[in-house]
C-alpha positions in Angstrom: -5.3 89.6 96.5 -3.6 89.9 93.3 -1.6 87.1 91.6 2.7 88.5 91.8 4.4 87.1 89.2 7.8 84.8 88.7 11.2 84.9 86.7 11.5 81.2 84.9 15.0 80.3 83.1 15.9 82.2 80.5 18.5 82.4 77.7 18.5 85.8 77.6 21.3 86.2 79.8 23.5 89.1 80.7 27.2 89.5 79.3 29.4 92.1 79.4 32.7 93.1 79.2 35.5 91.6 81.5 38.3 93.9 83.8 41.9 92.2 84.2 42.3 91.6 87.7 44.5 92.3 90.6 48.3 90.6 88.9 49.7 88.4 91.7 53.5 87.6 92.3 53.4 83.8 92.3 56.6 84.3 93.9 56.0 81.4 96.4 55.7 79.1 93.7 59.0 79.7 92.2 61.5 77.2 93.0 64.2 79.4 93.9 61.8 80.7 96.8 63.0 79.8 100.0 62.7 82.3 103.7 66.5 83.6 102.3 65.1 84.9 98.9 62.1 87.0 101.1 64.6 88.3 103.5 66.9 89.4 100.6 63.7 91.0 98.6 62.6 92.9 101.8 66.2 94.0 101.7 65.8 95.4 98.2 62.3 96.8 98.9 63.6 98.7 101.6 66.3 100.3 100.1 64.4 101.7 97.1 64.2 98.9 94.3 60.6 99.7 93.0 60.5 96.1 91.6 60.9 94.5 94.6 58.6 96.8 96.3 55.7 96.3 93.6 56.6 92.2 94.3 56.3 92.4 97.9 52.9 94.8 97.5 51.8 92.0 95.3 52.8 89.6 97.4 51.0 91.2 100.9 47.7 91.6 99.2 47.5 87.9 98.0 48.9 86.5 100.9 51.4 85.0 98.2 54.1 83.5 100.3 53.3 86.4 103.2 50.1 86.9 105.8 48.3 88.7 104.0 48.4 92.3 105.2 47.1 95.3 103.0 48.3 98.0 104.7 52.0 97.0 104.3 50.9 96.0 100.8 49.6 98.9 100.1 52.9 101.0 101.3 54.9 98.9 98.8 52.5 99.6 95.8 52.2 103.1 96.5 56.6 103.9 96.7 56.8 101.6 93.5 54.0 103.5 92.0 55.5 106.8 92.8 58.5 105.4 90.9 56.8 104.8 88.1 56.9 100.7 87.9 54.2 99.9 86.2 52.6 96.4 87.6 52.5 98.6 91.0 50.7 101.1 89.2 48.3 98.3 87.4 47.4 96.9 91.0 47.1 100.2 92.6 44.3 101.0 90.1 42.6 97.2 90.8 42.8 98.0 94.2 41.1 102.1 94.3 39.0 100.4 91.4 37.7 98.0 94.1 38.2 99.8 97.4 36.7 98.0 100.4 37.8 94.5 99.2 41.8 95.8 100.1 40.9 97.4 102.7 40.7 100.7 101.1 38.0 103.5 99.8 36.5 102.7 96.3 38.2 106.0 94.2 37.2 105.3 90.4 39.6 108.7 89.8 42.1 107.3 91.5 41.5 103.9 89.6 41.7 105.2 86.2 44.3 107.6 86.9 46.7 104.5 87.7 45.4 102.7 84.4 46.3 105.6 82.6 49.9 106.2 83.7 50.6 102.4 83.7 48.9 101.7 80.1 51.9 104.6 79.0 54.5 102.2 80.3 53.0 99.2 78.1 50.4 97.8 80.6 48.4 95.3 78.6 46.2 94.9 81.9 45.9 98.6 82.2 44.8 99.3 78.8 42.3 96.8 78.9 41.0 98.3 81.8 41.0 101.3 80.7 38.4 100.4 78.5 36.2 99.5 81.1 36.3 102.6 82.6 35.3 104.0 79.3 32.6 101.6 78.8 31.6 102.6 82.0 32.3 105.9 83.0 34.3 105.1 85.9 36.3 107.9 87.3 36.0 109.6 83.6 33.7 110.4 81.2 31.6 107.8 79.6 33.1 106.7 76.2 32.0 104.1 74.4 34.5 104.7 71.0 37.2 105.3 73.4 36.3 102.2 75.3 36.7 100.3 72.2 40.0 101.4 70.8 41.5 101.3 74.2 40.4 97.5 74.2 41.7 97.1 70.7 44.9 98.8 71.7 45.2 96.1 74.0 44.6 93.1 72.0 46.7 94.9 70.0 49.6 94.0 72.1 48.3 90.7 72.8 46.3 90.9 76.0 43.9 87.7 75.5 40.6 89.1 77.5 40.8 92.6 75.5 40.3 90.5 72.5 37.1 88.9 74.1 36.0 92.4 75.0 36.8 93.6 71.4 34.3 90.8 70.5 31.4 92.1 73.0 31.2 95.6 71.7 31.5 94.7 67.9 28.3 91.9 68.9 26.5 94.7 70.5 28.1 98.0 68.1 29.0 99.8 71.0 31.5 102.3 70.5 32.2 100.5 66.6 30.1 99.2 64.2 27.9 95.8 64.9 29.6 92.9 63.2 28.7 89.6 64.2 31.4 88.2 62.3 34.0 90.2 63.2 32.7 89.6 66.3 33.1 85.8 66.0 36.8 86.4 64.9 38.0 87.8 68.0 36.4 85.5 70.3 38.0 82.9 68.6 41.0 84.3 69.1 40.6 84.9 72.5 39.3 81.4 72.6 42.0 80.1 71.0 44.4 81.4 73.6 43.0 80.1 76.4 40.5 82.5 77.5 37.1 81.6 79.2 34.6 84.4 78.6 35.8 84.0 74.8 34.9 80.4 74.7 31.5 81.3 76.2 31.2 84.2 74.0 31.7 82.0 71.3 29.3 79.4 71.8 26.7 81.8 72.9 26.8 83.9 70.0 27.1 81.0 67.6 24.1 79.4 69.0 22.0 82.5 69.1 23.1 83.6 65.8 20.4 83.0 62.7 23.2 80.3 61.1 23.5 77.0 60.0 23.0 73.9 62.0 26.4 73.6 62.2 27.1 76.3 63.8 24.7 75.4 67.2 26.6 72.1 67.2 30.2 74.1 67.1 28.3 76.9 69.6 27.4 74.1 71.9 30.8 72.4 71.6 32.0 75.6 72.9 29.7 76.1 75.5 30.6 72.5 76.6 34.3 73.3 77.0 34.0 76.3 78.9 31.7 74.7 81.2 34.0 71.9 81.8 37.3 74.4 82.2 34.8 76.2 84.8 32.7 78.2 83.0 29.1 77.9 85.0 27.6 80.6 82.9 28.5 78.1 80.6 26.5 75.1 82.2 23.7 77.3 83.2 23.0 78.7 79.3 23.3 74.6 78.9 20.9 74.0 81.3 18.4 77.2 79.7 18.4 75.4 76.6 17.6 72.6 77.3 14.7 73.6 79.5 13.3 76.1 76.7 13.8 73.5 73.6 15.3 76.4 71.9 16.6 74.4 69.2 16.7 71.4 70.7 13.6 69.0 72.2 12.8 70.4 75.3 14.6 68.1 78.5 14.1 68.8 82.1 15.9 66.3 83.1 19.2 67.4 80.5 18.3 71.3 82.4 18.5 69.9 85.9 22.0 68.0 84.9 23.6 71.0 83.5 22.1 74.2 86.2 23.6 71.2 88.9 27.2 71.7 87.2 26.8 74.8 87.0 25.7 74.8 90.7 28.8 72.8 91.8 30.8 75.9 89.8 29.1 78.5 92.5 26.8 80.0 89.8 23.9 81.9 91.2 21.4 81.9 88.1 21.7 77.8 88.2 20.7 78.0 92.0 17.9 80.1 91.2 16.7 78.1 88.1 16.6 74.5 90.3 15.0 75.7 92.7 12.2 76.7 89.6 12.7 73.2 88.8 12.1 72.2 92.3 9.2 74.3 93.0 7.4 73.6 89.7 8.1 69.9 89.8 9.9 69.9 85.9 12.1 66.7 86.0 12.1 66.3 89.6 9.5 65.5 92.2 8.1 69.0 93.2 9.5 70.1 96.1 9.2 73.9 97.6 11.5 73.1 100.3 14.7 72.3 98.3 12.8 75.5 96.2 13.4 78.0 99.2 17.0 76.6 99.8 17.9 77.2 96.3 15.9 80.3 96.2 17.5 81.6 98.9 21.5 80.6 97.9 20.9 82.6 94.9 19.3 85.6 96.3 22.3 85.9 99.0 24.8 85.9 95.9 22.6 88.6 94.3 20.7 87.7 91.5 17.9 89.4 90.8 15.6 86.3 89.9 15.9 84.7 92.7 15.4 87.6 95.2 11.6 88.0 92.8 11.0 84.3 93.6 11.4 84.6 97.1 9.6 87.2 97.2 6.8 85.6 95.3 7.1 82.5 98.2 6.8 84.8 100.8 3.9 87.1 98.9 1.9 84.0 98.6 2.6 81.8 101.1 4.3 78.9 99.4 6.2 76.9 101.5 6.7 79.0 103.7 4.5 81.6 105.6 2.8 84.7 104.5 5.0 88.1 105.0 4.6 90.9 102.8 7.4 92.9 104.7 9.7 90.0 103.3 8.3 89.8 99.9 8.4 93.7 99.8 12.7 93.5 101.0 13.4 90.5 98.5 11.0 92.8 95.4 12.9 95.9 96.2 16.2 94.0 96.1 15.4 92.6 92.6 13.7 95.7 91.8 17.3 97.8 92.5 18.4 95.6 90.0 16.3 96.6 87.1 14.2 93.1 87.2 10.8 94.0 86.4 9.0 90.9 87.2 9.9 92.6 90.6 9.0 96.0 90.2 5.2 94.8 88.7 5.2 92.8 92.2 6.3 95.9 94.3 3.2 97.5 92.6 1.0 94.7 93.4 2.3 95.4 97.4 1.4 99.3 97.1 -2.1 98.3 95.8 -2.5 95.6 98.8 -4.5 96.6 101.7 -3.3 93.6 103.7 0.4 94.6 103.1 -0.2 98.7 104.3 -1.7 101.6 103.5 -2.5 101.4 99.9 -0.3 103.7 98.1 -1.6 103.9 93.7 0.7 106.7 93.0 3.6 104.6 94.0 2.1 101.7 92.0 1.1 103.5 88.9 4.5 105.1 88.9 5.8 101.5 89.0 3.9 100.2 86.7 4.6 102.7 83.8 8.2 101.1 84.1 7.4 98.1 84.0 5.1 98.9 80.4 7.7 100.9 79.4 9.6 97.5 79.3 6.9 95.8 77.6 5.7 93.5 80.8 2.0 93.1 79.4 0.2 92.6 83.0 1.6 96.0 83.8 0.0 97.3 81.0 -3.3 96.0 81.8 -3.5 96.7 85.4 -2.0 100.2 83.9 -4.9 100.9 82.2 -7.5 99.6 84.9 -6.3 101.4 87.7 -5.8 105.0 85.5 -9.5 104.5 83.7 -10.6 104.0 87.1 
């Protein structure tokens, strides 16, 4: 049988840029809310008033002082949006941009053609968003330069996370020129205003950067904060240092304190990476039980990692019992996911005669990927199985 392979921490995690999210009311935490004030705003819903009626679709979806019912939320967005009122026409967008999570078919078009309309009646949120669709080619045509300036409009007008995104594409020069410090200056900004990607941004990119000293002691000072205002990417790129030594002595038992914050904070790469501590036995007593449990957390939040490790249990039979039609689910999962520790174990499946028929087109075609990516035990088995 051949040896699968495993995803260990990493610091090379994944970032990206952040969509504004559906805007709630807050209208039941006004004090001059009371059953009079609801009746009164149905009142002025009902006869037209587009503000009220983008409040009370606001108010349905959130269950904001109201069950929460989407359909009758969504007939209030839709007569404010038809008026033209712009936070019905933000939240319309967030909603088609989301579908099944209101209660309604995803329709990117839709989305982006409600970002549009409300970014030309000063939307902040919308422009912002706007640029994700960009970024993404969601319901248009990918853009990355439009992407940018429609983020930069928006910080323009002061929306906080479009200055954190402004900082992501000039880090990565997508759509603008690479410039780490300009970079820097706008998630400062961002940070400075409250906002938590930036803060993570910040410390991330200051760590990771070739600078002074100084600068991994400000980075991690900023990773610190965002961590402890409830950042668990935060905690978890903590925890990843620590357990690499990059640039610090190497601690497992520092890892294990910060991947448990960021574990508390719901964060499903921290999950997966104690449950590498567990397994291995690095600053803990080895244990693949608590291993599967965390193993398994992760993978039903879906990251990638820890649907490879699983599989890699179940592959090999560690700690719990063999079952290549479970390692070959929890590979495929990762593998959907672009994780090519997964995809190199997939292969290994297709070359296994205990697992199926043995299928080495599937595998070679697997495993060019995977070399394409520069995974080094593809290579080799690569070149074994095609000199063969």
């Amino acid at each position: 049988m051949n040896v699968a392979l495993q995803s260990e921490p990493t610091t090379d995690v994944a970032v990206s840029t952040v969509a504004a999210p559906f805007r709630q009311s807050h209208f039941v935490a006004s004090p001059d809310y009371n059953e009079l004030v609801l009746a009164l705003l149905h009142q002025a819903a009902d006869s037209g008033d587009r503000d009220s009626q983008s409040k009370l679709g606001a108010m349905y979806m959130a269950g904001d002082g109201v069950p929460v019912d989407c359909q009758k939320a969504l007939n209030y967005l839709r007569k404010a949006a038809d008026a033209q009122e712009a936070l019905a026409l933000y939240n319309l967008g967030v909603v088609y941009a989301h579908g099944s999570r209101y209660g309604v078919e995803l329709d990117p078009a839709r989305a982006f053609a409600c970002y549009l309309k409300a970014a030309r009646l000063g939307s902040g949120d919308a422009m912002n968003n706007l640029g994700v669709c960009y970024q993404n080619g969601l319901g248009c045509v990918r853009n990355l330069h439009l992407a940018f300036e429609k983020y930069r409009e928006a910080a323009d007008r002061g929306h906080t996370v479009a200055l954190s995104n402004c900082g992501y594409m000039k880090e990565l020069g997508l759509g603008t020129p690479a410039d780490a410090a300009e970079a820097l200056r706008f998630y400062r900004q961002a940070a400075d205003r409250g906002c938590l990607e930036a803060r993570y941004n910040l410390g991330r990119l200051l760590i990771f950067s070739e600078a002074r000293p100084a600068d991994f002691v400000a980075g991690w000072e900023a990773l610190r904060r965002a961590g402890e205002e409830g950042s668990g990417d935060a905690f978890n790129l903590m925890g990843c240092i620590e357990y690499k030594g990059f640039k610090v002595a190497r601690n497992y038992l520092n890892a294990r304190k910060y991947f448990e914050l960021a574990d508390e904070l719901g964060n499903a790469a921290a999950k997966n990476n104690l449950g590498w501590l567990h397994q291995h036995g690095y600053g803990v007593p080895a244990d693949v039980s608590l291993a599967v449990k965390y193993y398994t957390e992760s993978a039903v939040l879906g990251y990638a990692s820890a649907q490879c490790n699983l599989g890699f249990l179940y592959y090999h039979g560690i700690g719990v019992p063999r079952d290549y039609a479970k390692a070959q689910e929890y590979f495929r999962l990762a593998a959907n996911r672009e994780n090519f520790t997964a995809m190199f174990n997939l292969a290994l499946l297709h070359l296994e005669p205990e697992a199926g028929p043995p299928d080495q087109a599937k595998a070679v075609t697997l495993l060019k990927r995977c070399a394409w990516e520069g995974n080094a035990d593809a290579k080799v088995l690569l070149e074994r199985l095609t000199r063969g």
